[in-house]
C-alpha positions, -999 to +999 in steps of 0.1 A: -321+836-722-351+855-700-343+850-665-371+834-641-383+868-631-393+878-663-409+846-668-431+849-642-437+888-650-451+871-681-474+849-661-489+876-645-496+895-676-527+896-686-521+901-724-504+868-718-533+850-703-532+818-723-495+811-707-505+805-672-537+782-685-506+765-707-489+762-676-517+746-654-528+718-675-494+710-680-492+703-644-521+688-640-517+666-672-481+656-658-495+650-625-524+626-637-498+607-663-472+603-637-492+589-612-507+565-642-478+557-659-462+539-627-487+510-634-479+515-669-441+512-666-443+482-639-468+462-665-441+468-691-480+486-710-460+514-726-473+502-761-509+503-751-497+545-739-485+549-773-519+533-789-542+550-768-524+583-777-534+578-810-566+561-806-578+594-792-573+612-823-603+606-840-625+617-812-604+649-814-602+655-849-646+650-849-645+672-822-628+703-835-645+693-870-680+698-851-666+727-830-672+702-799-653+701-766-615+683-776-609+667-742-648+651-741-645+638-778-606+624-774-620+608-741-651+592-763-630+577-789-601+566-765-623+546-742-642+530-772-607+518-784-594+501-751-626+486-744-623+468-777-586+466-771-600+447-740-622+428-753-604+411-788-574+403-763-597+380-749-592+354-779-564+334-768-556+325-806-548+366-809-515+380-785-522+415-773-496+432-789-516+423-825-545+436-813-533+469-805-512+474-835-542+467-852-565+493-832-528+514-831-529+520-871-568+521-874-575+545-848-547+573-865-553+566-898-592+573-891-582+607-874-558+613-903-586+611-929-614+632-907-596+658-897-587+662-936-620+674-939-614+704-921-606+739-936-570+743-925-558+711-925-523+713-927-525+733-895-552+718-874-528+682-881-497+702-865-517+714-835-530+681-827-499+658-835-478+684-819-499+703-793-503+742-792-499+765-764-518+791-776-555+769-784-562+760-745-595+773-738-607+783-700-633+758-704-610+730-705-590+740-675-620+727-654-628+695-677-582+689-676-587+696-633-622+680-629-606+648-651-576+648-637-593+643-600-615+617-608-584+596-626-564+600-591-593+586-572-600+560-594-561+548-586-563+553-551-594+530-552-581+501-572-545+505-559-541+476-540-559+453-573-538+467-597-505+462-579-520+425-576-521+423-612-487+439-621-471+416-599-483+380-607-513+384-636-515+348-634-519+346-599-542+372-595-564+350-621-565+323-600-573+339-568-602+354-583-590+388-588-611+407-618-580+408-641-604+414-676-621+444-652-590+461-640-575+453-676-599+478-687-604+502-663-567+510-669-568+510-706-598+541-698-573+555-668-545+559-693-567+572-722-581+600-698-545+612-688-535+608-725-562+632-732-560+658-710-524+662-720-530+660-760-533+702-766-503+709-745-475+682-756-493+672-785-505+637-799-468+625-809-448+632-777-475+627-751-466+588-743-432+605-733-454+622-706-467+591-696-440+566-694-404+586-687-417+604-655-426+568-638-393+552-655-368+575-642-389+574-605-383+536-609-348+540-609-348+564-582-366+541-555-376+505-550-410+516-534-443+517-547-454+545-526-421+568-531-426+560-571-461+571-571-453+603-554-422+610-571-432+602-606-456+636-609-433+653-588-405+644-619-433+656-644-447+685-635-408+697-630-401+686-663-435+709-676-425+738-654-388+742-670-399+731-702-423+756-707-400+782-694-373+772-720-398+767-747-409+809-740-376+815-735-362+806-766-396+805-787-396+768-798-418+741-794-434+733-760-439+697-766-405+690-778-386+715-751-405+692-725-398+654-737-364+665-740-363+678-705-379+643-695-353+627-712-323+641-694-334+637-662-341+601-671-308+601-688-293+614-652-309+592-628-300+559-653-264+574-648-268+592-613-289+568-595-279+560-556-286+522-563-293+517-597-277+541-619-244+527-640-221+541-620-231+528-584-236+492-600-200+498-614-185+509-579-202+480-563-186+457-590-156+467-581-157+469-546-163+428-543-127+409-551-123+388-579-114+359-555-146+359-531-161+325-532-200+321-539-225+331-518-237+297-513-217+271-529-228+238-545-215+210-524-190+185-542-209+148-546-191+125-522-172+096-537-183+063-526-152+057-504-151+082-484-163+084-447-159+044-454-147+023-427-111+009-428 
């Protein structure tokens, strides 16, 4: 296994530059989905993740078809799909989950058939479904960063609304709160984190990106705050060693990465201070068999008691 120094000799090489650029918008992808997925993960959206992360095929596969910027044309056809995803949810005769199957299976199998018309098909499919290291050009560090930014300060901005709405959606309705609006300016949130993190995790794994860093920060804290900072803190960790393993041992980055999501999810559901199995287990056992209810039910009174002799 290379050690971390030589790791990081290989970040400084500079017939290795495309490593450190793989590194970056792995960061900054993890970042941006972490942050994004906590509203995902408290909405219980983490279907609509998985739809947008293949509704943004097509846009990719007509981008690299047209030799066009990937991020912009992923971004094109992912916020066409969740304002429609949006806007059919709207009939009451139709329940969300339909409609995004529907979009879910017509968005991929759309990408599936354009990007067939490009030389190398077999291989351009692998990159996208599975990312690629290797293909990350400079230009799309500044579109991952630049993108990135404006999706944290479009959260900061509608915080407080979209923490109304994952709370009480019904309430929020009724106190006037934009629900439809916010409904769809976090459908485009999540498609622009899904996309800037498409050519390093790849199409397939990327909702793993999006969903596990905020789940495991869940059970980690029972604060909104602490979640949202600790969610891309869990992410960008799980990029950092992932990519080092995935150089290390020359497999795939994607895969090396959700599976270093997945243990530390797998360790906090088991490890957790408050919520993990084994502290609910020790607290179990620490309350006797015999303690009486917390607030029992008073016994109805019989008609002759209290009576007077």
């Amino acid at each position: 296994m290379m050690s971390p120094a030589d790791f990081l000799a290989d970040l400084l090489n500079p017939d290795l530059v495309f490593l450190p650029k793989a590194l970056a918008v792995a960061v900054m992808s993890s970042i941006a989905c972490g942050v994004v997925g906590c509203y995902v993960v408290l909405r219980g959206m983490a279907f609509i993740g998985d739809t947008v992360a293949h509704a943004v095929f097509p846009g990719l596969a007509v981008a690299f078809v047209a030799g066009g910027n990937l991020v912009l044309g992923g971004a094109a056809a992912g916020v066409v799909t969740a304002v429609l995803i949006a806007v059919v949810a709207q009939n009451r005769r139709l329940r969300e989950d339909s409609v995004i199957g529907i979009c879910f299976v017509a968005a991929f199998a759309l990408g599936i058939v354009v990007i067939s018309r490009a030389p190398g098909y077999a291989g351009s499919l692998q990159q996208f479904l599975f990312g690629s290291i290797t293909g990350i050009p400079t230009s799309d560090l500044y579109v991952v960063a630049g993108t990135g930014a404006a999706v944290l300060a479009a959260l900061t901005a509608l915080r407080k609304e979209l923490v109304t709405v994952a709370l009480d959606r019904e309430s929020a309705r009724a106190t006037g709160v934009p629900v439809f609006w916010l409904d769809l300016a976090l459908y485009v949130l999540v498609t622009l984190a899904v996309v800037i993190s498409v050519q390093t995790i790849g199409n397939i794994l990327v909702l793993a990106l999006l969903v596990t860093p905020a789940a495991t920060a869940r059970l980690l804290t029972d604060r909104l705050t602490v979640m949202l900072w600790l969610a891309p803190v869990i992410g960008s960790a799980a990029a950092v060693v992932g990519l080092y393993l995935s150089w290390s041992f020359d497999l795939p980055t994607g895969g090396v990465v959700v599976l270093v999501l997945t243990a530390g999810f797998l360790a906090a559901w088991t490890l957790a201070p408050r919520h993990g199995v084994l502290a609910r287990r020790t607290t179990r056992r620490r309350v006797p068999d015999d303690t009486p209810p917390p607030h029992p039910a008073p016994l109805p009174a019989r008609a002759d008691e209290g009576a007077p002799a």
